[in-house]
N, C-alpha and C positions, 0 to 999 in steps of 0.2 A: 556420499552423493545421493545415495538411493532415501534417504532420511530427508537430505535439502527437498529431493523433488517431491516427496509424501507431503512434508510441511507445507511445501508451496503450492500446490491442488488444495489443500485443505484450507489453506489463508486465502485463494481465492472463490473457494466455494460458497465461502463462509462470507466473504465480500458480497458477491451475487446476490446471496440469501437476504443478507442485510438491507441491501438496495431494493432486493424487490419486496420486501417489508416495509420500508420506508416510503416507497413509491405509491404503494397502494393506501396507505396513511398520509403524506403531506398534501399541502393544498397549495404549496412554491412551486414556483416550473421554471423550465430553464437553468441558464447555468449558477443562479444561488444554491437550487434544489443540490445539486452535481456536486458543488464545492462542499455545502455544508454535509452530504453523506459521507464525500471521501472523510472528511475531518473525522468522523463519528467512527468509520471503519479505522481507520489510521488509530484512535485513542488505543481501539481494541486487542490491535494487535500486539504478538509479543514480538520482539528480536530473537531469533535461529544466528547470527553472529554478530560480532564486531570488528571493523576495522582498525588495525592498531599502526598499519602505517601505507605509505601510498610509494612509490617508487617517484623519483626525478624521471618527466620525462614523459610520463603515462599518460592515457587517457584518464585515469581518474583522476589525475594531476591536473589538468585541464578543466574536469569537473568538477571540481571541487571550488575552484576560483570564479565559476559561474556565475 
């Protein structure tokens, strides 16, 4: 657990960082600017797991059919 949450301060640091690099470089505004950085942050990142199955019944059962 203490691993998950190092990873995840760092995945969103590294997000932040990104953005505001980007932001200070593009000349888009509004929500294309928004969309196209998540995407750029999104390519970057690695996976920390995988889901291999979901329980009948769950919430991520429910999210998943979204």
């Amino acid at each position: 657990m203490n691993q998950i949450e190092e990873e995840l301060y760092k995945i969103h640091a590294e997000a932040r960082e990104a953005a505001g690099d980007k932001n200070s470089n593009q000349s888009e505004t509004g929500t294309e600017a928004s969309g196209s950085q998540d995407a750029d942050v999104r390519s970057q990142l690695q996976p920390i797991g995988t889901v291999t199955s979901i329980d009948q019944g769950s919430p991520a059962e429910s999210a998943v059919s979204i």
